[in-house]
Residue, then its C-alpha position, 0 to 999 in steps of 0.5 A: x342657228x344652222x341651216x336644217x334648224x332654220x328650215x324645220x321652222x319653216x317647214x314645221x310651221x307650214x306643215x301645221x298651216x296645211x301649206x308647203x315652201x318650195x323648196x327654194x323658198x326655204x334656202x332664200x329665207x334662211x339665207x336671207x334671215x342669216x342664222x336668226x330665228x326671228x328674222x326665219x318666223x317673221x318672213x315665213x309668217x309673211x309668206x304664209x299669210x300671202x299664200x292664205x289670201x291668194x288661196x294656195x297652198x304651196x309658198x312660191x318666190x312671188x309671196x316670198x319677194x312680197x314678204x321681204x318687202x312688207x318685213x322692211x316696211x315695218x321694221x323702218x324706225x326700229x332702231x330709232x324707236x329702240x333708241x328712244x326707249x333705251x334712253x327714256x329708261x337710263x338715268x344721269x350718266x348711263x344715258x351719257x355712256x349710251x348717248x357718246x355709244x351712239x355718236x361714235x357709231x354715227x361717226x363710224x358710219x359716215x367713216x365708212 
């Protein structure tokens, strides 16, 4: 997504919250989020459920930096747990086919 419908998320959804981004919060995550807007929800929702603990109404860089790391944090094992699904869900030589996309990518990866 573009830039101005990623920061109307944010600032939209705070809006509704009675909160407020500073302004370089909103550039940061939309960066951060690189153009998808589920990385934009989740890091804005983070940043907001930070600032409501801390009673303030306006989301500065420190509830930011905690919302990076706290969006790592559960999103270790994803794609393990993503993998493990696909494959409990394919048969005979589709779970062959995604098996051999794995390795290869694996091997890619130590490539590199």
């Amino acid at each position: 997504m573009r830039y101005d419908e990623l920061a109307e998320i944010i600032i939209v959804g705070a809006k509704n919250l009675d909160l407020s981004f500073d302004l370089a919060v909103v550039d940061r995550i939309v960066d951060v989020s690189a153009g998808y807007p589920y990385f934009t929800h989740l890091l804005s929702l983070k940043c907001a459920e930070d600032a409501i603990i801390e009673g303030r109404k306006i989301i500065r860089s420190e509830n930011l930096i905690k919302a990076i790391s706290e969006t790592a944090k559960s999103s270790i094992g994803v794609p393990g747990r993503r993998y493990e699904d696909a494959i409990r869900s394919q048969t005979g030589m589709n779970k062959t086919i995604l098996y051999a996309a794995v390795l290869q990518n694996r091997n890619l990866q130590q490539k590199i």
